[in-house]
C-alpha positions as CSV (number, residue, x, y, z in Angstrom):
1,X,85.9,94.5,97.5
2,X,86.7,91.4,99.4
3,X,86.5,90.9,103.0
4,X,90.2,90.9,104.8
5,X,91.2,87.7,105.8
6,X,93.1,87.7,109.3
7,X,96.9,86.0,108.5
8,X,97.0,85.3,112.2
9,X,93.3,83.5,112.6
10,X,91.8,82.7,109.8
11,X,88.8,84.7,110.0
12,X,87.3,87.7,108.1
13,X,89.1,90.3,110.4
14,X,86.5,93.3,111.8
15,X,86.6,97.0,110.9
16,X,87.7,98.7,113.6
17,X,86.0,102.0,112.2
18,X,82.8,100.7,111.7
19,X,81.9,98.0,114.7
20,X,79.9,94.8,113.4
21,X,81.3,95.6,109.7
22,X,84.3,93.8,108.1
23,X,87.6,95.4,107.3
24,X,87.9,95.2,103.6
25,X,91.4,93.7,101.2
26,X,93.0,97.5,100.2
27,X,94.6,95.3,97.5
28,X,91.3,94.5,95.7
29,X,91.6,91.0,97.1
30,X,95.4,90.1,96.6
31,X,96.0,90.1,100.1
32,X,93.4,87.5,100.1
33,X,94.5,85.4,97.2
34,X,98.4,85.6,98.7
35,X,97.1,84.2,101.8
36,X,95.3,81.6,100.5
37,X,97.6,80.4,98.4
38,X,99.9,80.1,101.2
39,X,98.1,78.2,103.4
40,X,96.3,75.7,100.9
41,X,98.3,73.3,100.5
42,X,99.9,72.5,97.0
43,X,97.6,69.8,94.8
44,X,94.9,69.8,97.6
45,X,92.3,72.2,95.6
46,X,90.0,70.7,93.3
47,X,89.5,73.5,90.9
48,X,93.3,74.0,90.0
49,X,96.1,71.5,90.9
50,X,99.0,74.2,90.7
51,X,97.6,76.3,93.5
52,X,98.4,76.2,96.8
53,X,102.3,75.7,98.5
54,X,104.5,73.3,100.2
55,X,105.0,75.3,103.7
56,X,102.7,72.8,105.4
57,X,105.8,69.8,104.8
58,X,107.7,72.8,107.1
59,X,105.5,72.1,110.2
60,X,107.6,69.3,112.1
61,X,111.0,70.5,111.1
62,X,113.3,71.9,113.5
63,X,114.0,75.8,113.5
64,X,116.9,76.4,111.1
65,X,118.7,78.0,108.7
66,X,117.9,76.0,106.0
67,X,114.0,75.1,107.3
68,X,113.7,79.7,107.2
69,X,115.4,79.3,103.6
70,X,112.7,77.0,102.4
71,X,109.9,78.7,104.0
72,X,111.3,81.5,101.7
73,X,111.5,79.7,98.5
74,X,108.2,77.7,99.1
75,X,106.5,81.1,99.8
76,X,108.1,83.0,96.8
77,X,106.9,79.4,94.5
78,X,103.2,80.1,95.5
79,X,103.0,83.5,94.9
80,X,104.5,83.2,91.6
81,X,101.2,82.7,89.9
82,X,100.0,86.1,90.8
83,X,103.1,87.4,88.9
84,X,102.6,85.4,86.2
85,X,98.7,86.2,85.7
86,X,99.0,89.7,85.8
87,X,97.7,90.5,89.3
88,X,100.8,92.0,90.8
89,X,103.8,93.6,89.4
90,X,105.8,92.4,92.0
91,X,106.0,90.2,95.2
92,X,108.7,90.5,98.1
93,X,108.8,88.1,100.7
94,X,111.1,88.1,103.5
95,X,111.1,85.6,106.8
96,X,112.2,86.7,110.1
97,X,112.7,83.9,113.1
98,X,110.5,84.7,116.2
99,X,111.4,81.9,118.2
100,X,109.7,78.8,119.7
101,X,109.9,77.7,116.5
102,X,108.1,80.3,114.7
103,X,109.0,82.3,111.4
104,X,107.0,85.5,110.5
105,X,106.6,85.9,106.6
106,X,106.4,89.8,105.5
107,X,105.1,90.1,102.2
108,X,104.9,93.3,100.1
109,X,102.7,92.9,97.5
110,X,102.8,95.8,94.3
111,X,99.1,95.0,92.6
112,X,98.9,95.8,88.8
113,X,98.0,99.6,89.3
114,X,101.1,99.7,91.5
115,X,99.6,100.1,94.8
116,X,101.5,98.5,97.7
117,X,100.4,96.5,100.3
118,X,102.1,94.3,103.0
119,X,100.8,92.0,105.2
120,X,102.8,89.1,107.6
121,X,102.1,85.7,108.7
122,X,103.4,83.5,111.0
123,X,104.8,80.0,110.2
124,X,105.0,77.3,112.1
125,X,108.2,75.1,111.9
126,X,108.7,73.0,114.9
């Protein structure tokens, strides 16, 4: 099982259980792949030129309607592999304005045995 990735850092996150051990992906590492394929961004990976997303474009635009929209569809686009290869059954992602020019993505991930798992990450837009 992977190590958890932290949405908010970007570092392994700790187990909280068992101090100097990582907390481990309860989605047999599609928390992980979700992530990273939200904050790669799309075309910059040498392996595969179809992974990653667009959200980084978001970055310097101003906190609106349409700029939450996109975050939306750009997230939804770059999860759609995972669909599409058989490691979830289905993906759900939702934004929610913070302010200061912050969105918060929830995601609910359903992995191919069913299991749910959700997880959010901040986006920043302006």
């Amino acid at each position: 099982m992977d190590a958890l990735i932290n949405p908010f850092t970007g570092d392994y996150k700790a187990d909280a259980d068992r101090p100097g051990d990582l907390a481990r992906d309860p989605a047999n590492g599609l928390m992980n792949a979700a992530y990273l394929r939200l904050m790669t961004p799309l075309g910059s990976w040498f392996g595969d030129a179809t992974l990653g997303s667009r959200l980084h474009e978001l970055e310097r635009e101003k906190d609106l309607d349409r700029v939450e929209r996109l975050v939306q569809q750009y997230a939804a686009a770059a999860l759609k592999p995972l669909l599409d290869y058989g490691r979830a059954r289905s993906i759900d992602v939702r934004t929610q304005r913070q302010g200061n020019g912050r969105l918060a993505l929830a995601i609910e991930l359903v992995d191919a045995q069913g299991v749910k798992s959700t997880f959010d990450m901040p986006v920043k837009v302006a």
